[in-house]
VEXLUMZA-615215 format. One line per field, with one value per residue (C-alpha): residue number from 1; residue in three letters; x, y, z. Coordinates in nm, 2 decimals. Last residue first. Example, Ala and Ser with C-alpha at 12.3 -4.5 7.8 and 13.67 -1.06 7.14 Angstrom:
BEGIN
i: (2, 1) $
aa: (ser, ala) $
east: (1.37, 1.23) $
north: (-0.11, -0.45) $
up: (0.71, 0.78) $
***
This chain:
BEGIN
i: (106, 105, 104, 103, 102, 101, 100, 99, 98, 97, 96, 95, 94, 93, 92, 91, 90, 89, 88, 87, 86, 85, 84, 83, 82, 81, 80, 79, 78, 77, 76, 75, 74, 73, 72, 71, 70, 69, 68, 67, 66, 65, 64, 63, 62, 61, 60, 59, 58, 57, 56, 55, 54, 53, 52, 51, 50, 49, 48, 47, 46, 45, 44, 43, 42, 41, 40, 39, 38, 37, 36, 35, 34, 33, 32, 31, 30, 29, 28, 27, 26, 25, 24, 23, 22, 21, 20, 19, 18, 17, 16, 15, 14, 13, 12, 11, 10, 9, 8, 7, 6, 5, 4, 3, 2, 1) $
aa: (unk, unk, unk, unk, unk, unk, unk, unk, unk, unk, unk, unk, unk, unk, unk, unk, unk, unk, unk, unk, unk, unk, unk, unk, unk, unk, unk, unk, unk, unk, unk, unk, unk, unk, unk, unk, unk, unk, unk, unk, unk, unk, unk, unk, unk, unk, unk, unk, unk, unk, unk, unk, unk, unk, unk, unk, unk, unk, unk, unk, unk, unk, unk, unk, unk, unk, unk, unk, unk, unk, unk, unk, unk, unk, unk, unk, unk, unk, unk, unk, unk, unk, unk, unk, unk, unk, unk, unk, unk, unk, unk, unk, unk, unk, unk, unk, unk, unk, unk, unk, unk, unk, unk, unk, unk, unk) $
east: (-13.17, -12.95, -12.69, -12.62, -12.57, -12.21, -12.09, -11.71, -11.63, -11.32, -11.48, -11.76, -11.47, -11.34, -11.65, -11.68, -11.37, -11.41, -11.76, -11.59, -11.32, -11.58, -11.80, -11.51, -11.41, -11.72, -11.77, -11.44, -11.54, -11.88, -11.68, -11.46, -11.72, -11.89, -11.56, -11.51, -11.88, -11.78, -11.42, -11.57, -11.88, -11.64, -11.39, -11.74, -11.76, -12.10, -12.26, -12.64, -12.70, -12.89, -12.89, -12.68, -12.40, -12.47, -12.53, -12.15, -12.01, -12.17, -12.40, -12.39, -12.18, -12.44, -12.70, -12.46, -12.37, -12.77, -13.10, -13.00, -13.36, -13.28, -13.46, -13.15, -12.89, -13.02, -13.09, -12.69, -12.60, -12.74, -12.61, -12.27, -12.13, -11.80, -11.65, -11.90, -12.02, -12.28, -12.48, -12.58, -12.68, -12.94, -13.26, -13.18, -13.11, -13.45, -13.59, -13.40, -13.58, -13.96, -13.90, -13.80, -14.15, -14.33, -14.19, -14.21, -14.55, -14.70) $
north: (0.45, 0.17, 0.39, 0.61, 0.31, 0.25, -0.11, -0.11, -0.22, -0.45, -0.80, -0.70, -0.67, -0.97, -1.21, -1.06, -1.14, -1.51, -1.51, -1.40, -1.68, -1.92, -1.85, -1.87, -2.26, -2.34, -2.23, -2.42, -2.71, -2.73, -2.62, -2.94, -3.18, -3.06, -3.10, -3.47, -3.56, -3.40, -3.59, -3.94, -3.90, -3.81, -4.12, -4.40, -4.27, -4.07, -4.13, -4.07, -3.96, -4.28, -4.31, -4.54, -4.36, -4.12, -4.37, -4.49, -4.15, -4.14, -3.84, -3.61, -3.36, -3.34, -3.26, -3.02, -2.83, -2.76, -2.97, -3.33, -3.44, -3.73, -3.46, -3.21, -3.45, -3.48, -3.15, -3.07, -3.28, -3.13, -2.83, -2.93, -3.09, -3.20, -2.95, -2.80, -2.44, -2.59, -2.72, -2.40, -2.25, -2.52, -2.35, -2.03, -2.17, -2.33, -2.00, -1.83, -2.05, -2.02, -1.69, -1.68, -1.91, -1.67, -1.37, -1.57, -1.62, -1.98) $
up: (5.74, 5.68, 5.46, 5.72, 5.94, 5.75, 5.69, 5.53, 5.20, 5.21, 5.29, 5.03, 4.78, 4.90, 4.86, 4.52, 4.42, 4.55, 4.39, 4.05, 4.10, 4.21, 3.87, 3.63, 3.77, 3.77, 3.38, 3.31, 3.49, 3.27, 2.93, 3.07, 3.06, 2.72, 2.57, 2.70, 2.65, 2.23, 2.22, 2.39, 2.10, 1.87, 1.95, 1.96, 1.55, 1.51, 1.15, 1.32, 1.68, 1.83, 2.18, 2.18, 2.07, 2.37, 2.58, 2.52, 2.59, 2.88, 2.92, 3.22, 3.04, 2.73, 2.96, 3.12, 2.75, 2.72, 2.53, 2.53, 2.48, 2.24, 1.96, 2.09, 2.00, 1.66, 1.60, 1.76, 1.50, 1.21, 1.29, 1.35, 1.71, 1.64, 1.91, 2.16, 2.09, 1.84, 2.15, 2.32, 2.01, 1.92, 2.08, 1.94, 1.58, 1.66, 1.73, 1.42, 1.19, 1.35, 1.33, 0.97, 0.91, 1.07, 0.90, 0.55, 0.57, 0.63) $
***
């Protein structure tokens, strides 16, 4: 394999991991894992019980990083929510604020 394709390769599954490393206690290795179980963005990871997650088989996890890392995927989920209806709320009101003209229809 030459060493573009197999660089590729590398940064794809960096790519593909990315999402997982920004939650705490998730390394490298452990966001392979958790990717192999299918747990592929922060939401899948929200979604998971703590408990499933152990089962699941993730390797060297204590049950309290598996609560910390479902608890920090939770709240990067109501955080992101939280963003998106404060930029639809100021959206809403700068639409509220613009006035319709029927020049601009024509």
């Amino acid at each position: 394999m030459s060493s573009l394709v197999a660089r590729k390769l590398q940064d794809a599954a960096i790519e593909e991991i990315r999402p997982l490393l920004q939650l705490n206690h998730v390394t490298p290795a452990r966001a392979k894992e958790m990717l192999r179980m299918g747990l592929k963005t922060i939401r899948d990871v929200a979604l998971v019980d703590p408990p499933l997650l152990l089962s699941l088989g993730v390797t060297n996890m204590p049950k309290w990083t598996a609560v910390e890392i479902v608890s920090d995927a939770r709240l990067h989920i109501m955080q992101d929510a939280l963003e998106l209806a404060a930029e639809s709320e100021d959206c809403r009101d700068a639409i509220s604020r613009r006035p319709v003209t029927t020049s601009a229809m024509s």
